[in-house]
Backbone as XML, in Angstrom:
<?xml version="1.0"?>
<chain id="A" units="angstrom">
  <residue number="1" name="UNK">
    <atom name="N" x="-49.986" y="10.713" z="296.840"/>
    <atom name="CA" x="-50.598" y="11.736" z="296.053"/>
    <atom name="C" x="-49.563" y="12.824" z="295.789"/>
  </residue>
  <residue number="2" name="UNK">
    <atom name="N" x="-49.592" y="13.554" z="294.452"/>
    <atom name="CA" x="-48.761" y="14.038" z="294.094"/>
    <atom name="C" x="-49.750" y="15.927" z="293.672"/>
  </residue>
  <residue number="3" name="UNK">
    <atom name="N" x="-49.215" y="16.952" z="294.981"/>
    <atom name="CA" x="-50.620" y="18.027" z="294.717"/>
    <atom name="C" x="-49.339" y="18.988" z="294.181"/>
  </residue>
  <residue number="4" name="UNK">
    <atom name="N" x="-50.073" y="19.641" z="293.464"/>
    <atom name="CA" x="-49.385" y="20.885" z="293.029"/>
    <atom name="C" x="-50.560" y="21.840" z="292.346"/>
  </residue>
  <residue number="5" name="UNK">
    <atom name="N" x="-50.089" y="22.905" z="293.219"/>
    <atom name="CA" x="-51.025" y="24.440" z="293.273"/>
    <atom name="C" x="-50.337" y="25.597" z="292.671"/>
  </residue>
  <residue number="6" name="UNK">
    <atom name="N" x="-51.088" y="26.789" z="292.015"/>
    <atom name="CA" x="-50.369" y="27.611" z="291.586"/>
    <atom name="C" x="-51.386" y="28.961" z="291.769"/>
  </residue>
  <residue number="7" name="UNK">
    <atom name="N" x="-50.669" y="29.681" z="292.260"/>
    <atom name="CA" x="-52.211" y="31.501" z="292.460"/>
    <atom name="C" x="-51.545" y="32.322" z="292.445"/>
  </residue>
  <residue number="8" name="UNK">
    <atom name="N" x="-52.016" y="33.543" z="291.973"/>
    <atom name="CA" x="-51.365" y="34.557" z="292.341"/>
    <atom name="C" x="-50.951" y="35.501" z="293.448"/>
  </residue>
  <residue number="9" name="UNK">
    <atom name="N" x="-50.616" y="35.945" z="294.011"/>
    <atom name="CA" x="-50.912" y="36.671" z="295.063"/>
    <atom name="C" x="-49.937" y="38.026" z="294.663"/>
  </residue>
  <residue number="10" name="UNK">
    <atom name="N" x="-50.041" y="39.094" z="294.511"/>
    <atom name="CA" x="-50.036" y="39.960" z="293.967"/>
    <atom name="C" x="-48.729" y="40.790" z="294.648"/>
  </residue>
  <residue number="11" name="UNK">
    <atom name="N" x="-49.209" y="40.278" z="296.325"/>
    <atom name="CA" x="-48.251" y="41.229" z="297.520"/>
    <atom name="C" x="-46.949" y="40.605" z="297.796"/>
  </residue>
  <residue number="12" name="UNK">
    <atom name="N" x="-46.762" y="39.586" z="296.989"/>
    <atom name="CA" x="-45.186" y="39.125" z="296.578"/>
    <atom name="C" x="-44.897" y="39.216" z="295.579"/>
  </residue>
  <residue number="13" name="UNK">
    <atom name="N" x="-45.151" y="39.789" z="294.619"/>
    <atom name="CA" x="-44.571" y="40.726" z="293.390"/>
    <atom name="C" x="-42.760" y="41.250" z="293.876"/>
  </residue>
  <residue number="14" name="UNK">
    <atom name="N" x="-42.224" y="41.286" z="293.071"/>
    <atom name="CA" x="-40.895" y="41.311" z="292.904"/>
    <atom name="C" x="-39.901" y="41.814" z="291.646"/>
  </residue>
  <residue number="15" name="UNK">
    <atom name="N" x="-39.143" y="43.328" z="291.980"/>
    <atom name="CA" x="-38.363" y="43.404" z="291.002"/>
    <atom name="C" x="-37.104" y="42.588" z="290.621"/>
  </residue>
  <residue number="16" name="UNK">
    <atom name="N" x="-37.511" y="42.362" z="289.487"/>
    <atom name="CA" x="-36.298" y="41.415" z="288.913"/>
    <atom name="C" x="-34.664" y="41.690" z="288.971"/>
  </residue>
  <residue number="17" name="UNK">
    <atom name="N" x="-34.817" y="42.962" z="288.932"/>
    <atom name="CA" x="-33.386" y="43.707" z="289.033"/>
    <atom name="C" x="-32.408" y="43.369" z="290.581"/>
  </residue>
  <residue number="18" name="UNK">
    <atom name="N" x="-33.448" y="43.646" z="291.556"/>
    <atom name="CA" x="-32.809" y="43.469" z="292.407"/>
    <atom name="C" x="-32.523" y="41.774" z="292.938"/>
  </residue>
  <residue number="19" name="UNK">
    <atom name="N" x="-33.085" y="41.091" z="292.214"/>
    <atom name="CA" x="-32.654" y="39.445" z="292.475"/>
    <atom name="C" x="-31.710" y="38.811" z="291.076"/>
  </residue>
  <residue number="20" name="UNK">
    <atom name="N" x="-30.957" y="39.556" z="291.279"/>
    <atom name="CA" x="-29.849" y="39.540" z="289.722"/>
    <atom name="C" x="-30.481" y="39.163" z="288.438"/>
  </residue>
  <residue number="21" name="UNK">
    <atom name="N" x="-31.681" y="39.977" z="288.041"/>
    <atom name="CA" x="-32.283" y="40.035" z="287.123"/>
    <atom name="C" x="-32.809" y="38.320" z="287.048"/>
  </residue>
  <residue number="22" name="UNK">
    <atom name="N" x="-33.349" y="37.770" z="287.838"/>
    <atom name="CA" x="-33.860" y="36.524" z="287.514"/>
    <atom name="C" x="-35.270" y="36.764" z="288.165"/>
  </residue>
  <residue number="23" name="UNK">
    <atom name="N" x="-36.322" y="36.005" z="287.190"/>
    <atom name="CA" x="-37.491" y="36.372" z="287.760"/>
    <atom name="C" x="-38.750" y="35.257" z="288.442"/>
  </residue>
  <residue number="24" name="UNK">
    <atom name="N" x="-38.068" y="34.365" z="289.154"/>
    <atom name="CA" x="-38.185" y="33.498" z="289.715"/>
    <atom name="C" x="-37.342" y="32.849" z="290.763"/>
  </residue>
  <residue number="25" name="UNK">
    <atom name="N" x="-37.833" y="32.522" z="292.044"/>
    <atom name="CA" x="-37.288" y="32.489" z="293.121"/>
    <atom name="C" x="-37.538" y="30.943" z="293.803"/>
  </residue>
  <residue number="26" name="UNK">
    <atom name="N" x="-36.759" y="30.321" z="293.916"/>
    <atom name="CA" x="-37.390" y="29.153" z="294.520"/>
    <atom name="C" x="-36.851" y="29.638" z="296.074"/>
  </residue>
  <residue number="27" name="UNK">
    <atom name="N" x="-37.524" y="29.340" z="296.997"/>
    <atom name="CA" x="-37.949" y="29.719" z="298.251"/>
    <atom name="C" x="-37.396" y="28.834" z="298.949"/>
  </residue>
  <residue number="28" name="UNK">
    <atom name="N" x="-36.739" y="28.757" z="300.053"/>
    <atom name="CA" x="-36.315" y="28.087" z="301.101"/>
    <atom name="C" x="-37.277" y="26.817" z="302.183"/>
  </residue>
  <residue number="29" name="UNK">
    <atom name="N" x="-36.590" y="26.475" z="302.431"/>
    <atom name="CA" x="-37.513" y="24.909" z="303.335"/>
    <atom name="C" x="-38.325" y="25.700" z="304.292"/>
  </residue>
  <residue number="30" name="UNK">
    <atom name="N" x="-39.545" y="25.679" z="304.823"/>
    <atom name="CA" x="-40.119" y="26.218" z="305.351"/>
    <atom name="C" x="-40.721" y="27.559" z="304.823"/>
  </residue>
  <residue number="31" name="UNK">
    <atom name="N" x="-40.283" y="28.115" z="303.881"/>
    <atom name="CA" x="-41.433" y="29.593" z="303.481"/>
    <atom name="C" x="-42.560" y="29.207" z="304.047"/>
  </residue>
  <residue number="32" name="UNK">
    <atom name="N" x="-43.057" y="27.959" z="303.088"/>
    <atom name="CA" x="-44.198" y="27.458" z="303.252"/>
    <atom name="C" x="-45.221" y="27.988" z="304.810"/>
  </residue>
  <residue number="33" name="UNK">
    <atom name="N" x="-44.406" y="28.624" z="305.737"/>
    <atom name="CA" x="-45.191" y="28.510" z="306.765"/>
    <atom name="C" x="-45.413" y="30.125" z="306.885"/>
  </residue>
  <residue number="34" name="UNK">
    <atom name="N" x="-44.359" y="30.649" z="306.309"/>
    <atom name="CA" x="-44.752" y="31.970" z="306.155"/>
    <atom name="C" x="-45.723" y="32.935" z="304.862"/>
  </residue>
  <residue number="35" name="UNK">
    <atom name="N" x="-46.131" y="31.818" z="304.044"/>
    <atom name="CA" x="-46.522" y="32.509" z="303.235"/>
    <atom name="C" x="-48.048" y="31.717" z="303.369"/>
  </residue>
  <residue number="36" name="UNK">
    <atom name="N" x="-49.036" y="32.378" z="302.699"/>
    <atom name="CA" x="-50.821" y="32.082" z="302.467"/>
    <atom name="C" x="-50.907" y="30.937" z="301.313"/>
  </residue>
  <residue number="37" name="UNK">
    <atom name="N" x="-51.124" y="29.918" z="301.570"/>
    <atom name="CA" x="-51.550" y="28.782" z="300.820"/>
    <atom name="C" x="-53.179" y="28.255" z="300.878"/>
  </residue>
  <residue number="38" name="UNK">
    <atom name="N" x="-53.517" y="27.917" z="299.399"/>
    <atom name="CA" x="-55.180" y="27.857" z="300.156"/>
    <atom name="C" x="-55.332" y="26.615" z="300.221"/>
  </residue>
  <residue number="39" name="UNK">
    <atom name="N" x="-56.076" y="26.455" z="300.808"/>
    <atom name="CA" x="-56.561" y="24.746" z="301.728"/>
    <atom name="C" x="-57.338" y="24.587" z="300.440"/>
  </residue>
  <residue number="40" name="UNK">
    <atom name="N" x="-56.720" y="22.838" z="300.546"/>
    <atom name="CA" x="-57.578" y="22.001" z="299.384"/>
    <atom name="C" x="-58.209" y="21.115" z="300.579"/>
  </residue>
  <residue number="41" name="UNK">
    <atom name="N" x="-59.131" y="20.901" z="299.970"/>
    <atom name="CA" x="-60.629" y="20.155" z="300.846"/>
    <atom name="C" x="-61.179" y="19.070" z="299.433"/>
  </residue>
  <residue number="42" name="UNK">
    <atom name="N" x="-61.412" y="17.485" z="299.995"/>
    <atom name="CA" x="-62.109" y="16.810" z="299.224"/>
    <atom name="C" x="-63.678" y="16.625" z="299.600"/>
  </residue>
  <residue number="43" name="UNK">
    <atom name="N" x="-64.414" y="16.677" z="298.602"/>
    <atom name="CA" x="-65.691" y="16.675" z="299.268"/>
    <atom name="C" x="-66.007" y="15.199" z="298.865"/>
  </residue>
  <residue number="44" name="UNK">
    <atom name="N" x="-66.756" y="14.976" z="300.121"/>
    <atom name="CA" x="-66.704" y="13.260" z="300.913"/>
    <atom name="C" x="-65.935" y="12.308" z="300.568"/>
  </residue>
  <residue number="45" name="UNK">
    <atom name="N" x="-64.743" y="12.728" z="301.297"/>
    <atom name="CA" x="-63.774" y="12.374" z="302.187"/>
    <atom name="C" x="-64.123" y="11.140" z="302.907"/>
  </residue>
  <residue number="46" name="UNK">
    <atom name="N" x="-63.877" y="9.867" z="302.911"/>
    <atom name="CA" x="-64.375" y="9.200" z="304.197"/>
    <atom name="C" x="-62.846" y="9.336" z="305.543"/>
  </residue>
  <residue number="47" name="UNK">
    <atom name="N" x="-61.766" y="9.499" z="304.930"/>
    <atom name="CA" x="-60.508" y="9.237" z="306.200"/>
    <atom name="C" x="-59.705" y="9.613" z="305.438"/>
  </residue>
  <residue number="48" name="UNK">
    <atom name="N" x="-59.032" y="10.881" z="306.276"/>
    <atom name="CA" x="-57.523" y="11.452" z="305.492"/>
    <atom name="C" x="-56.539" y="11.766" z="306.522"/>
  </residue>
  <residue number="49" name="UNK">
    <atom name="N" x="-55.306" y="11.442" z="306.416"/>
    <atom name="CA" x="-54.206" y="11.604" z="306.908"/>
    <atom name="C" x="-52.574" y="11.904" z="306.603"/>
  </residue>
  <residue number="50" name="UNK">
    <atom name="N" x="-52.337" y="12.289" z="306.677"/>
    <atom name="CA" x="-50.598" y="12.645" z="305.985"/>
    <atom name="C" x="-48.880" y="11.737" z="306.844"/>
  </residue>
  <residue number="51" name="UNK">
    <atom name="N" x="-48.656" y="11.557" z="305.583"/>
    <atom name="CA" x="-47.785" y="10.751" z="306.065"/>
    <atom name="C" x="-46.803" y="11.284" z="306.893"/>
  </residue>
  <residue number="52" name="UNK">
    <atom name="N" x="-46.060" y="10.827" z="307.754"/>
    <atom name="CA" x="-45.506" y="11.673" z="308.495"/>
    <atom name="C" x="-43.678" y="11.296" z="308.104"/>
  </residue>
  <residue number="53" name="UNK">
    <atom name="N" x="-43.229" y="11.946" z="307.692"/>
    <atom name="CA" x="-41.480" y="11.894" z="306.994"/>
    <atom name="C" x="-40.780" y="12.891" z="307.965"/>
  </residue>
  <residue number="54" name="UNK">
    <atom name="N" x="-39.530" y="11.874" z="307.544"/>
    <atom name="CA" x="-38.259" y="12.874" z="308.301"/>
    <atom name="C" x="-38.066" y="14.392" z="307.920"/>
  </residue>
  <residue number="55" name="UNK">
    <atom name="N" x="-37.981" y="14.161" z="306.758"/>
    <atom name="CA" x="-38.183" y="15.770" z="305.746"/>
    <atom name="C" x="-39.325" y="16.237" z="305.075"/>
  </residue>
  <residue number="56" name="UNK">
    <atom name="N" x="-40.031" y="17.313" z="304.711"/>
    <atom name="CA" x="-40.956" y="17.522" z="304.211"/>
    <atom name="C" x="-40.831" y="17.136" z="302.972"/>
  </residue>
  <residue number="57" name="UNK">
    <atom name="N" x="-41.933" y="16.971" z="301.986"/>
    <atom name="CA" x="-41.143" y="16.611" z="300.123"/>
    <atom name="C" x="-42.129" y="17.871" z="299.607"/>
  </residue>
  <residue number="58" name="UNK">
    <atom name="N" x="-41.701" y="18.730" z="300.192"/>
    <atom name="CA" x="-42.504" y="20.369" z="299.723"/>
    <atom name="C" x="-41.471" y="21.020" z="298.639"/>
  </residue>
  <residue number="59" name="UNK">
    <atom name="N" x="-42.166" y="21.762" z="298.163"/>
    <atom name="CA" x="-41.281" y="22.912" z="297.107"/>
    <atom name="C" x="-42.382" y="24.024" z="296.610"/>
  </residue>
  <residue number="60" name="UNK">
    <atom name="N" x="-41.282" y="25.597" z="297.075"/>
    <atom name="CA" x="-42.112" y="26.705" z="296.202"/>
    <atom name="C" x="-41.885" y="27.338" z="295.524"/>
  </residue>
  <residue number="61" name="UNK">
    <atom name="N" x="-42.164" y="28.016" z="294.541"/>
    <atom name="CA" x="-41.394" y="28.828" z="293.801"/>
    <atom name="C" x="-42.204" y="30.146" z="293.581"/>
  </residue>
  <residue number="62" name="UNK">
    <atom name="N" x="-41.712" y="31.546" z="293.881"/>
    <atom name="CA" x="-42.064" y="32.522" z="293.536"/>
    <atom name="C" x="-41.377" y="33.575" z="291.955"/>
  </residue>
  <residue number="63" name="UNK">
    <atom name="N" x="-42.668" y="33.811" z="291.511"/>
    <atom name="CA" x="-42.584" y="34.523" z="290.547"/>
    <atom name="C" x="-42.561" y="35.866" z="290.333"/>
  </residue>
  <residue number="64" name="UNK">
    <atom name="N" x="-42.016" y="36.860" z="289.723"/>
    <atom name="CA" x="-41.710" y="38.237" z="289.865"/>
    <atom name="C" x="-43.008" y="38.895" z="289.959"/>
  </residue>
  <residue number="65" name="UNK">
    <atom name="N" x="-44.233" y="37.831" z="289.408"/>
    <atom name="CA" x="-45.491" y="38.317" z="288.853"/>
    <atom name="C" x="-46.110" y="38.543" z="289.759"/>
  </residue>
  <residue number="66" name="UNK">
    <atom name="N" x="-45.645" y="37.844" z="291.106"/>
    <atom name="CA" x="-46.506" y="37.084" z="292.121"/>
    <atom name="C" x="-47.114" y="35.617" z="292.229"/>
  </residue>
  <residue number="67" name="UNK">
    <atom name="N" x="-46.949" y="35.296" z="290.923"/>
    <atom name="CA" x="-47.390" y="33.761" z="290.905"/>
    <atom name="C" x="-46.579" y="32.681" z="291.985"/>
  </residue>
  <residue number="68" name="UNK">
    <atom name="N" x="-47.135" y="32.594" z="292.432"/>
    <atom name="CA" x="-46.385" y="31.445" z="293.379"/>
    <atom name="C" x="-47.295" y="29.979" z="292.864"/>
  </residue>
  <residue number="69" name="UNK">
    <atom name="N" x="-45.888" y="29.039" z="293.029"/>
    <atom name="CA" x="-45.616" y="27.222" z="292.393"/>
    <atom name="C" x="-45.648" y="26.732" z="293.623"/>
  </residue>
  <residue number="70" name="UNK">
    <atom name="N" x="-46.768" y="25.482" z="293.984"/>
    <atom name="CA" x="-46.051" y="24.918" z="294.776"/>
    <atom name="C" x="-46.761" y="23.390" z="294.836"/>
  </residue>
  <residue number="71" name="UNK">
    <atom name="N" x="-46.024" y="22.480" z="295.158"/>
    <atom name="CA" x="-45.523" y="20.765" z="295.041"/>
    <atom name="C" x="-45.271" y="20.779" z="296.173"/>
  </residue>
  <residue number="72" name="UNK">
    <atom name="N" x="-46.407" y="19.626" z="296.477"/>
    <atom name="CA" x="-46.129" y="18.708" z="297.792"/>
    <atom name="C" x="-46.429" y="17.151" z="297.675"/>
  </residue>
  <residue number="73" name="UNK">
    <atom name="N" x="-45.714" y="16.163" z="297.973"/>
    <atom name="CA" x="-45.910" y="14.847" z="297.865"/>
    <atom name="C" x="-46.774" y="14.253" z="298.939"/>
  </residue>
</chain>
């Protein structure tokens, strides 16, 4: 399965100036644990599990807006 989420969150807003005027940030391996992601839930579910990999196949990207991108395999 291939999920990708996108929300705003307002309290990572970011001036552009000070990230050499670029207004988008792709985020380091692990943000993910520091930042608020909302739980996706299937309703009736019979059995779910995640594969378990050497590396995560995550990616996030923050936006100046606050919009945060994020892809997980």
């Amino acid at each position: 399965m291939y999920l990708r989420q996108q929300w705003l969150d307002s309290r990572l807003s970011f001036n552009p100036a000070a990230n050499y005027n670029s207004t988008m940030l792709k985020l380091e391996d692990k943000a993910w644990n520091r930042i608020w992601i909302p739980e996706v839930v299937f309703r009736n579910e019979k059995m779910a599990s995640f594969h378990d990999v050497s590396t995560a196949n995550r990616m996030m990207r923050l936006h100046d807006t606050g919009h945060v991108w994020y892809v997980a395999k």
